[in-house]
C-alpha positions in Angstrom: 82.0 104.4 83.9 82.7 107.1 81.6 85.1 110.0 81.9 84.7 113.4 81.0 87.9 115.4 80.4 87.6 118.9 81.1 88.8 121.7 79.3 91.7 122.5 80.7 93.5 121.5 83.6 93.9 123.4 86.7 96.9 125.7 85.8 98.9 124.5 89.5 98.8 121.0 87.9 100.1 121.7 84.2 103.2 124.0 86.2 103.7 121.4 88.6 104.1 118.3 85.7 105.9 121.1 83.1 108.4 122.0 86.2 108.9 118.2 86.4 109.4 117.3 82.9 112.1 120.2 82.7 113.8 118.8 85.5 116.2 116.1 84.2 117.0 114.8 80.9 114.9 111.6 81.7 111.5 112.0 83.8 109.5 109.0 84.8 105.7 109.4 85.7 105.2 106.1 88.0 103.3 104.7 90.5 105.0 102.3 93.2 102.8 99.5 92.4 102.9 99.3 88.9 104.7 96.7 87.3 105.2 98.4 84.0 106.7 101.1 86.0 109.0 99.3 87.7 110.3 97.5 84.6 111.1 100.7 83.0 112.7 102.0 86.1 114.9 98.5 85.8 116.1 98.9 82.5 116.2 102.9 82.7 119.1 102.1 85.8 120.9 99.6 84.1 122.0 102.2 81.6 123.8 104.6 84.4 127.3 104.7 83.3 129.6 107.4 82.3 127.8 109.4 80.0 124.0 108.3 81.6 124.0 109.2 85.4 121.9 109.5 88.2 121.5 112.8 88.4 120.2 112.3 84.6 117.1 110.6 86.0 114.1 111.4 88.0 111.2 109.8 88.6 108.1 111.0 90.1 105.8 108.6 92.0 102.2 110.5 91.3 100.4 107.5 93.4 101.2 109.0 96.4 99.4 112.3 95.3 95.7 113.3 96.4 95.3 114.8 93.0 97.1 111.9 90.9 94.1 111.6 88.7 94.4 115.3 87.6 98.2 114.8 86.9 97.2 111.6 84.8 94.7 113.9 82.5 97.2 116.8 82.5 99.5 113.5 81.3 97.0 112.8 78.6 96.4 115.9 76.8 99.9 116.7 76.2 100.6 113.0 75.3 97.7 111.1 74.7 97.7 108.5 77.3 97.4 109.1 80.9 98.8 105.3 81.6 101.8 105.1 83.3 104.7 105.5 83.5 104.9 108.1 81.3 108.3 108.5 80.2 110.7 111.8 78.8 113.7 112.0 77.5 114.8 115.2 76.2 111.7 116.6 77.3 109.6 115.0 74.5 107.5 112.1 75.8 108.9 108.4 74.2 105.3 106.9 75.7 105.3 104.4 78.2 107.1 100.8 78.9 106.7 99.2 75.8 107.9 102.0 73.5 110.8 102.0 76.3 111.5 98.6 75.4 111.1 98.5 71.8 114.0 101.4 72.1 115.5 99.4 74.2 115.1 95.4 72.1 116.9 97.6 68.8 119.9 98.9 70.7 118.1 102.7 70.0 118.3 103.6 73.6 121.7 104.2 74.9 122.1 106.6 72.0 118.9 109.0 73.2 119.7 108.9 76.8 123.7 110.3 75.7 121.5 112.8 73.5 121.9 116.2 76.0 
């Protein structure tokens, strides 16, 4: 079935996911029942340390949310996928869980998340 993408998203959804992706140093687009998600939720937690902390971290479950589909095309005009999880550090969108885990396989990661 084909998708059309409109021209702009409804301005309450591009505040809402802007608010979000200003809100911690890390942001996580998810869904509960995602496997990908959870695998980058497991190897985002198993940096938390001294310098990486919870409070560092947020992650949004967009499942849940009647309008989930508009949050996913908001997700894909400022990033170019609407897959999830989505994933920001720094506010600047790394991409999903395998760009999360290539950062993670060369020992690149621990270096942005300490990057405040």
């Amino acid at each position: 079935m084909w998708r059309f993408l409109s021209s702009s998203p409804p301005p309450e959804i591009a505040a809402y996911v802007q608010k979000e992706i200003q809100s911690a140093h890390v942001v996580l687009f998810t869904k509960s029942y995602c496997p990908y998600c959870v695998k980058a939720i497991e190897i985002l937690r198993s940096y938390i340390g001294s310098s990486f902390t919870c409070n560092d971290l947020r992650i949004i479950d967009i499942g849940t949310r009647a309008d989930c589909s508009k949050v996913q095309d908001y997700l894909e005009s400022i990033t170019g996928a609407r897959t999830v999880p989505r994933i920001f550090i720094g506010k600047q969108c790394i991409g999903g869980c395998s760009d999360l885990e290539h950062f993670h396989s060369m020992k690149a990661l621990a270096e942005l998340l300490e990057q405040k």
